[in-house]
C-alpha positions in Angstrom: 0.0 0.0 0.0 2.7 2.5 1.1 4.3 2.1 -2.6 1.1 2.5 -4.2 0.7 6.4 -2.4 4.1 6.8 -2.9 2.9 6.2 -6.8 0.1 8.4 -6.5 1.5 11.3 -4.5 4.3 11.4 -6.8 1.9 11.8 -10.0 -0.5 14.4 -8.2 2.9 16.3 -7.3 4.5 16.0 -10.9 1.4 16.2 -12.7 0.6 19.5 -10.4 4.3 21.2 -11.2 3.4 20.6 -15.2 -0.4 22.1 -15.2 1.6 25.3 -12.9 4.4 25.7 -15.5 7.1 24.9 -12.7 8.1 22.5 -15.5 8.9 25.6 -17.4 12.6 27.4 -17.4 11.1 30.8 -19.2 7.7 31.0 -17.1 9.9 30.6 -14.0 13.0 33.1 -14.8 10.2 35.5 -15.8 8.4 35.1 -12.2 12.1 36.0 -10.7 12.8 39.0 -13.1 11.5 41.2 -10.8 13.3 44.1 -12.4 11.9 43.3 -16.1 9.4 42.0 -17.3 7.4 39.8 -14.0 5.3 37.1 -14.4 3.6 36.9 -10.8 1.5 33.9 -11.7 3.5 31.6 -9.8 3.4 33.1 -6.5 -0.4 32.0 -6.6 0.9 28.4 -7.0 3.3 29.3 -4.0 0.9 30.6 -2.0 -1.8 28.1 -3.0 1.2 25.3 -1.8 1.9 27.5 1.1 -1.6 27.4 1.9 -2.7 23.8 1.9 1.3 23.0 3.6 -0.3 24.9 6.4 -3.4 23.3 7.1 -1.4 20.0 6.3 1.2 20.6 9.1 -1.5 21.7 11.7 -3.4 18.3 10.9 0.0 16.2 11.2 1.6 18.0 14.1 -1.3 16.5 16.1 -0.5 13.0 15.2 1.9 10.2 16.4 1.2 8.3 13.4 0.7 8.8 9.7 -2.7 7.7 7.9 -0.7 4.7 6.6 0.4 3.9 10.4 4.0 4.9 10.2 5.2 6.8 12.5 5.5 11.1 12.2 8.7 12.5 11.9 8.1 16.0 11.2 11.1 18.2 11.8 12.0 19.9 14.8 14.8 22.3 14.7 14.0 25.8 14.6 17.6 27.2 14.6 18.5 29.5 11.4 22.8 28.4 10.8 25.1 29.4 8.2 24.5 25.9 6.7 20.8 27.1 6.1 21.5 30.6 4.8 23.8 28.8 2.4 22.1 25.7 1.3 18.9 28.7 0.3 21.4 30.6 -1.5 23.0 28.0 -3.5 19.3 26.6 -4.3 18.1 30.1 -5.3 20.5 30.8 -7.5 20.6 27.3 -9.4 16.7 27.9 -9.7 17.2 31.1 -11.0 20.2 30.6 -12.9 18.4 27.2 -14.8 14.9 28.1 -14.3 14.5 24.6 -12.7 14.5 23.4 -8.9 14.2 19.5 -8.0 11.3 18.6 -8.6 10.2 20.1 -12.0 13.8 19.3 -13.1 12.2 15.6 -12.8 9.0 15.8 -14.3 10.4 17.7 -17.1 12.4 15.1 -17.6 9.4 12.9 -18.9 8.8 15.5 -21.5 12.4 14.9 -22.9 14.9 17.4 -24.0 18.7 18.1 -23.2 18.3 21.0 -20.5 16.5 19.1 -17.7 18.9 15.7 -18.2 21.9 18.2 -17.2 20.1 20.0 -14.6 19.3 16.7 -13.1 23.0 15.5 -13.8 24.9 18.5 -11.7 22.3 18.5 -9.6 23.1 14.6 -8.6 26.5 15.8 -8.9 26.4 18.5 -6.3 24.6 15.8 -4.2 27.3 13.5 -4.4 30.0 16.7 -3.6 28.1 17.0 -0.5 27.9 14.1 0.5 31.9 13.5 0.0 32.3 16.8 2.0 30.1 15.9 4.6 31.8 12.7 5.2 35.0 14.2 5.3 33.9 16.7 8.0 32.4 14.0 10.3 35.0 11.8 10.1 37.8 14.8 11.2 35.2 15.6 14.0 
């Protein structure tokens, strides 16, 4: 059962980020030009997701367990670090320097074309980089 949501939540998510135009590099560069010329359309999907996130925290905040049975495991820390700050820069400027963040990078992906696949590929790739750096600090520690 827990594969078959993971099925379905995946295609309502993916399926959402195309009928938005997340999937779309132009739509999204133009909803960050704020100087030129903006396209504010997406910050009614945003504040649509912002929106239902809410009611959808309040509702799981008060739960042990998930509506599968799994256990919740909602995150706790409140703390704003320079690993934070960071990480949202780096991810704000990828988005707006490609026009793509995570998940629309992988439903375009579906709709072919070369930009996506090497979005996708640096962005495994600056996964990996982490994940080499990150082992490398723990282990000094």
């Amino acid at each position: 059962m827990h594969i078959i949501m993971a099925l379905v939540a995946g295609l309502v998510f993916g399926l959402g980020l195309i009928v938005s135009g997340m999937t779309d590099p132009a739509k999204v560069i133009g909803f960050l030009d704020l100087a030129g010329r903006w396209d504010p359309s997406l910050g009614f999907v945003m504040g649509g997701a912002i929106l239902v996130g809410l009611f959808a925290f309040r509702f799981a905040a008060g739960r042990d367990k998930s509506l599968l049975g799994d256990a919740m495991r909602l995150p706790t820390s409140t703390r704003i670090d320079r690993r934070l700050v960071f990480g949202s820069l780096a991810f704000g400027a990828g988005w707006g320097l490609a026009g793509f963040c995570p998940g629309p990078a992988l439903a375009s992906l579906a709709g072919g074309g070369g930009k996506p696949l090497v979005f996708v590929a640096a962005m495994v790739a600056g996964m990996l980089v982490f994940e080499l750096l990150e082992r490398g600090i723990t282990a000094r520690r």
